[in-house]
C-alpha positions in Angstrom: -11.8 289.6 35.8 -9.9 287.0 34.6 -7.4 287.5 31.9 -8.3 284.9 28.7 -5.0 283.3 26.7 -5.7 283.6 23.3 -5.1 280.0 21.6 -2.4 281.1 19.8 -0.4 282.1 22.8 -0.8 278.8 24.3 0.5 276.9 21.6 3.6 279.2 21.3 3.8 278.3 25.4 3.8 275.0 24.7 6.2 274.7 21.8 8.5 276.8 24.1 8.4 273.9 27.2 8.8 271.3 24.2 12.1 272.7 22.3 13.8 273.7 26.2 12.5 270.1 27.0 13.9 268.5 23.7 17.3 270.6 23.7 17.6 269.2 27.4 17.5 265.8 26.6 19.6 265.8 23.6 21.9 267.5 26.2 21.4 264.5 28.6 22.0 262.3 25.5 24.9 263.6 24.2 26.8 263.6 27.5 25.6 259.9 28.2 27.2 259.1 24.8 30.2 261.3 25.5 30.0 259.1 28.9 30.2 255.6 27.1 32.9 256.5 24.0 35.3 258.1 26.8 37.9 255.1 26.4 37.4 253.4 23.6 37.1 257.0 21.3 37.9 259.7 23.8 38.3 262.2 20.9 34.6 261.8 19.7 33.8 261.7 23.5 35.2 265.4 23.8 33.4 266.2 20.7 29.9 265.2 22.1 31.0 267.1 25.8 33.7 269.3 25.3 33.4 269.2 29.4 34.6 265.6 30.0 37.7 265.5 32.0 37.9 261.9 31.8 37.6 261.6 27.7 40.3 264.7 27.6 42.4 262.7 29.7 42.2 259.8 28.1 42.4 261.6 24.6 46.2 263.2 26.2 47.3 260.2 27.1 46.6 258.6 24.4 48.6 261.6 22.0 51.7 261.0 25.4 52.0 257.0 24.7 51.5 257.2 20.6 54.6 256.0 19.2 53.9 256.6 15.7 53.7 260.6 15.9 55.7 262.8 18.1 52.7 264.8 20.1 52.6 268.5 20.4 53.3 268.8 23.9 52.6 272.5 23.6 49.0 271.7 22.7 48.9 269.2 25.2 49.6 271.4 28.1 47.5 273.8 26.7 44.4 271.7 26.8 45.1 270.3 30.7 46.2 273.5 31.8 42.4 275.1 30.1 40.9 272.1 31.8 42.5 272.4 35.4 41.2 275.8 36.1 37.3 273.9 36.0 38.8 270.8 38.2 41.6 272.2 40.5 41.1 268.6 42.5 41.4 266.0 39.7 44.7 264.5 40.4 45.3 262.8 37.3 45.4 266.4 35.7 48.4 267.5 37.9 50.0 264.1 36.8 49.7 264.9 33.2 50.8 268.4 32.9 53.7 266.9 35.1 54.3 264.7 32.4 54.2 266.8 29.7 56.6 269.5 31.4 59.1 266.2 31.9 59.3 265.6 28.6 59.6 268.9 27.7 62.8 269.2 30.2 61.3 271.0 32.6 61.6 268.1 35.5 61.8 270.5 38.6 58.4 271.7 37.5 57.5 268.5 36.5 57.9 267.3 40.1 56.3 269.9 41.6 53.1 269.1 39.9 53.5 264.9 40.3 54.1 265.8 44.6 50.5 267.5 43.9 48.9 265.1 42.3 49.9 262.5 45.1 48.7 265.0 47.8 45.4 265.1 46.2 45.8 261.5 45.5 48.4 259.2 47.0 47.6 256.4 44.2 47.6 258.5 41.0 49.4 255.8 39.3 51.7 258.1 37.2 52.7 260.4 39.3 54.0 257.5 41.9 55.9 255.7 39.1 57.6 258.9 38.2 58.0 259.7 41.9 59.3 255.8 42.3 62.2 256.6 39.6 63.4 259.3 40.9 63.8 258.0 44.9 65.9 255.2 42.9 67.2 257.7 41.3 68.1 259.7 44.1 69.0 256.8 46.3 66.3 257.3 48.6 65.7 253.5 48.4 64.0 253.1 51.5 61.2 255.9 49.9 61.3 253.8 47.1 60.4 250.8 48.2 57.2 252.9 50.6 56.1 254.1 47.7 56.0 250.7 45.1 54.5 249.0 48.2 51.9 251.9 47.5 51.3 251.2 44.2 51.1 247.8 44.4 48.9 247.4 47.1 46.2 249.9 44.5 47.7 248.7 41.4 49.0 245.1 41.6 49.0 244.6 37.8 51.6 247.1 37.9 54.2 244.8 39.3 56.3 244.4 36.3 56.6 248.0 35.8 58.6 248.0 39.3 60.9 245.0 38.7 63.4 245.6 36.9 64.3 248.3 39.5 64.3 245.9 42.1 67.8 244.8 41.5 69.3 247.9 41.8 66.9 248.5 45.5 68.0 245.1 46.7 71.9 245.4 46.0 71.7 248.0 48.3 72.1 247.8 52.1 69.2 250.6 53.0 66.9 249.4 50.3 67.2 245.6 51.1 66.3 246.0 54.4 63.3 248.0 53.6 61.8 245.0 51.4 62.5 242.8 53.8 60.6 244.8 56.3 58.1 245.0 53.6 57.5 241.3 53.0 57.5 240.6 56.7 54.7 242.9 56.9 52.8 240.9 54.8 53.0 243.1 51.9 50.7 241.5 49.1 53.3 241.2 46.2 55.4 239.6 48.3 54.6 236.3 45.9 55.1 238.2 42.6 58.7 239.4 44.3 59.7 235.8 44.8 58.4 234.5 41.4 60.1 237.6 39.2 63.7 237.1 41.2 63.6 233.3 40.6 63.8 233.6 37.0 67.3 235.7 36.8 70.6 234.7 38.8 70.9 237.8 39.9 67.4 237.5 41.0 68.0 234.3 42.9 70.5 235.4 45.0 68.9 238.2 46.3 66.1 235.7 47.1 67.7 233.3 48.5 69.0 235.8 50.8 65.4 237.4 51.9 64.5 233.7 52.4 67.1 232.9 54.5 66.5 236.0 56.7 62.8 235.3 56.9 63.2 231.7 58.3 62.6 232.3 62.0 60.5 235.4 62.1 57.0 235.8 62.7 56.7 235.5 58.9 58.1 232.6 57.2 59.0 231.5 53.7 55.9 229.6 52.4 56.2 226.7 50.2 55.3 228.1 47.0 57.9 230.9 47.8 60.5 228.0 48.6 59.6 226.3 45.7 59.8 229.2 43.4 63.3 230.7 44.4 64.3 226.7 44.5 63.0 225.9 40.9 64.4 229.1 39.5 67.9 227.3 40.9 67.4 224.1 39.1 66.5 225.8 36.1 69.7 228.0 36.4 71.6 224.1 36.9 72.8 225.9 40.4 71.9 222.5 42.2 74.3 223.3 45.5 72.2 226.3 46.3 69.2 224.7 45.4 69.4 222.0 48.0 70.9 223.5 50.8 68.1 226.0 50.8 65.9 223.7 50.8 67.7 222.1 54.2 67.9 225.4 55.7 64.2 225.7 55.0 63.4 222.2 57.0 61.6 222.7 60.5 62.2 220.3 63.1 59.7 218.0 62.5 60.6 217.7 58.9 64.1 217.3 59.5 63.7 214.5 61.4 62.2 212.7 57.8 65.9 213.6 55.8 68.2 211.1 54.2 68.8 210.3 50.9 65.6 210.2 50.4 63.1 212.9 51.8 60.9 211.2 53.9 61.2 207.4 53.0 58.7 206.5 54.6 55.9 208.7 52.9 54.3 210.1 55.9 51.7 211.9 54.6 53.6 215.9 54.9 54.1 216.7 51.3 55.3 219.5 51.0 55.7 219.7 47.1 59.2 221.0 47.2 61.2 220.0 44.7 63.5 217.8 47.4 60.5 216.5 48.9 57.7 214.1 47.3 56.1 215.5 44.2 52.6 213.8 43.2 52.4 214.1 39.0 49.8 213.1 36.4 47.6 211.0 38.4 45.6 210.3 34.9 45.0 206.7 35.7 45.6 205.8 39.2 44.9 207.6 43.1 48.1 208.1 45.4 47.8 208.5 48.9 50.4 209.1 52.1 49.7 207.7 55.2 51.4 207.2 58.6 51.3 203.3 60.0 49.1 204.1 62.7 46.4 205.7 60.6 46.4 203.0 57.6 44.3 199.4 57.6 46.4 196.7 58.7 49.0 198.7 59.1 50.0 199.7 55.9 51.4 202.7 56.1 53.8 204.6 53.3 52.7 205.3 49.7 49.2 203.5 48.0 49.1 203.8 44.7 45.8 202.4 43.1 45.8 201.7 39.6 42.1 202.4 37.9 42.0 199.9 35.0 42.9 202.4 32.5 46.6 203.0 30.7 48.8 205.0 32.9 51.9 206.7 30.8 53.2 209.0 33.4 55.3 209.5 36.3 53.3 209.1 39.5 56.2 210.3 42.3 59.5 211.8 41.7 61.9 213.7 43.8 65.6 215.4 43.6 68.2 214.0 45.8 71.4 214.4 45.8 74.1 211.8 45.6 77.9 212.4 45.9 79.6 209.7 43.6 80.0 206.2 45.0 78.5 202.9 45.3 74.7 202.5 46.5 71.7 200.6 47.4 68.1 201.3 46.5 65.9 199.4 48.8 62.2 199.3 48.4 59.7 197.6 51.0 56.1 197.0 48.9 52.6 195.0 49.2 50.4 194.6 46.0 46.9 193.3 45.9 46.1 192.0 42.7 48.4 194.4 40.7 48.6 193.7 37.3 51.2 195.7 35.1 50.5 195.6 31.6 54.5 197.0 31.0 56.6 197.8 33.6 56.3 199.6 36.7 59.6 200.6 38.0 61.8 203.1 40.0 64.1 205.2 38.2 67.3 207.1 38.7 68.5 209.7 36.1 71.0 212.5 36.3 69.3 215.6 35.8 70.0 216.8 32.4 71.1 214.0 31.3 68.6 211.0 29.5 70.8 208.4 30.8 69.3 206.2 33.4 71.8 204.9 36.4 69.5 202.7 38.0 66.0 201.3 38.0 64.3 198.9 40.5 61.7 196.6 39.2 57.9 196.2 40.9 57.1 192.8 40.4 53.1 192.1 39.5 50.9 189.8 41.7 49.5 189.9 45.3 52.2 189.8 48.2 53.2 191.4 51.6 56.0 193.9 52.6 58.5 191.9 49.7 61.8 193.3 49.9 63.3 194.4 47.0 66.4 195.7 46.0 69.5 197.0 43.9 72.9 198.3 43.5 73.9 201.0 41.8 76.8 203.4 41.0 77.0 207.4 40.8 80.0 208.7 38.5 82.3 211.3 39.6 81.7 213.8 36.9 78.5 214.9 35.2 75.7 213.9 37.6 75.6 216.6 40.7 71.6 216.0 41.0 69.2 213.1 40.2 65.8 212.8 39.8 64.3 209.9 41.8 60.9 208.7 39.4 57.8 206.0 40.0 57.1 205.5 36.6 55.8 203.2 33.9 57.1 201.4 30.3 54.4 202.6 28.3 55.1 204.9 25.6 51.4 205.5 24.3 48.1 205.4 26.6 46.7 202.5 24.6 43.6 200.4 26.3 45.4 197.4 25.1 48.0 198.1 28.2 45.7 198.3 31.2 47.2 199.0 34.8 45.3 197.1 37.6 45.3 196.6 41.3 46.8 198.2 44.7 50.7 198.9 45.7 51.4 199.9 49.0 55.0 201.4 49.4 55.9 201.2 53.0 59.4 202.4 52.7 62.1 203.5 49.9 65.4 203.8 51.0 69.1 204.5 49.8 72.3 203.7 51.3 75.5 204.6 50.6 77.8 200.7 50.4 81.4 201.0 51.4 84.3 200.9 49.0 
């Protein structure tokens, strides 16, 4: 016989499923909303889920970094020590009771639990960056520099956390050698190395240096690099430097293009050095390099087409270096109906300086391979590096002053004229 449920029983069966299916879902809910509030508010977070690692970490970190109130570092222990016993492998839990215990004074302990973390976790991002200041610390520089290739290669924002070390690893024989064995590995913040020495003198040296020792091996200074560690030199007004390494940093091919002038006769290997041809605002007109035996009719060097619209800026420039004494600037040109609202000219200037020491003229009109010319003089004090410009009169970009036609640069030259 078949036992009947009274209706009342089944109701209160029922309501049963409904409040454990309700109380589960405002379960599920609440830790969803812990979930989301975890880094922006990671205090309500842990109210929602008193569970969540991440919110709890976030809300200790946040109490370590606040600057405003000294944080109970008691408390603070208390709370990721409670929370470790539930997640012996969570890493960044090692890292921050090994925090806490180093501010505290307690830095043997505090090391014990960063070496931890990083066996759980070679990337925990604190417990490196501690781990990195002590090896410099230590003068383990070569474990240094293993370990911020490490970090950089997870963490590459992290760069200029690790610079202002990299002085004190450089100046030192072990510790130089291992960045250079680093950056010849192809390390990936091998770039931001270059661009953070080239801003300090210091800093330039020690590039230079790496630069130097990297020319010949399987992995060579790049341009940008070059033209980082260079710029940072010009900037610094350390112009000797600046040009020799950029002589040193010539391959054969390209030194077979040096004079003066870089490359005269514009083949078309830009390299964008500073010392080599630089292409600027071309706002206004198209430049183009080409060799003799790839242009029409022969027309190899620089074109410069002007679009029939003003044209303010410079078009080429380039550093050279001229000792003082007596010269000749020579400039073989064809134009095809080139009209030049205001002038279009070739400049000399000593660099920091607004004085001009010479300029070259480009006449308007249609003609082939003119030759044009003129003298000039370099002082024997207060010019050590010029700047070499293409540029034009106009002061404003106004449509009244319209740049037209074609100019074909086959060679610029400059020769030193005996006393």
């Amino acid at each position: 016989m078949t036992e009947q449920t009274s209706p009342l029983m089944q109701n209160l069966r029922r309501s049963g499923v409904w409040f454990v299916a309700s109380v589960l879902a405002l379960a599920a809910l609440s830790i969803g909303l812990s979930r989301f509030l975890e880094t922006e508010t990671p205090a309500v977070s842990r109210a929602l889920d008193p569970l969540n690692v991440n919110a709890l970490i976030g809300e200790i970190t946040h109490n370590l970094n606040d600057t405003s109130n000294a944080p109970d570092l008691d408390a603070l222990l208390a709370k990721a020590e409670s929370a470790l016993r539930f997640d012996l492998a969570d890493a960044r839990l090692y890292s921050l009771i090994g925090e806490i215990k180093y501010r505290q004074g307690e830095k043997n302990q505090a090391y014990e639990f960063f070496d931890q973390a990083r066996k759980l976790s070679k990337t925990e991002i604190h417990a490196l960056q501690r781990s990195i200041g002590r090896s410099i610390e230590t003068g383990d520089l070569s474990k240094a520099v293993g370990e911020i290739d490490i970090l950089l290669r997870r963490w590459p924002e992290q760069f200029p956390a690790v610079a202002e070390g990299l002085p004190t690893i450089l100046s030192n024989p072990d510790g130089y050698q291992a960045v250079l064995a680093a950056i010849r590995a192809a390390a990936p913040w091998r770039t931001s190395l270059f661009v953070a020495l080239g801003k300090t003198p210091e800093g330039l040296d020690f590039a230079n240096r790496l630069l130097l020792d990297l020319i010949g091996t399987g992995a060579p200074p790049n341009r940008s690099e070059l033209s980082y560690v260079i710029g940072g030199y010009l900037r610094q007004k350390e112009y000797e430097p600046a040009y020799r390494l950029f002589l040193f940093s010539l391959s054969d091919d390209e030194r077979k293009l040096g004079g003066y002038i870089f490359n005269s006769n514009f083949e078309p290997l830009p390299s964008g050095k500073p010392f080599d041809w630089q292409i600027g605002d071309r706002a206004g007109l198209e430049v183009t390099f080409a060799a003799s035996q790839d242009a029409v009719e022969g027309e190899g060097g620089a074109t410069v087409r002007f679009l029939n619209t003003p044209v303010k800026n410079a078009a080429l420039q380039q550093y050279i270096q001229l000792p003082p004494g007596s010269y000749k600037m020579s400039l073989a040109a064809s134009a095809r109906n080139l009209k030049l609202p205001k002038e279009l000219f070739w400049s000399i200037r000593c660099v920091g300086s607004a004085g001009e020491i010479a300029r070259l003229n480009i006449p308007e009109g249609t003609y082939n391979r003119q030759a044009l010319s003129q003298e000039f003089s370099v002082g024997s004090v207060g010019c050590p590096m010029q700047l070499l410009k293409l540029e034009t009169a106009a002061i404003a970009e106004s449509w009244r002053f319209r740049y037209v036609g074609t100019l074909v640069m086959h060679k610029l030259s400059i020769e030193r004229l005996s006393s």
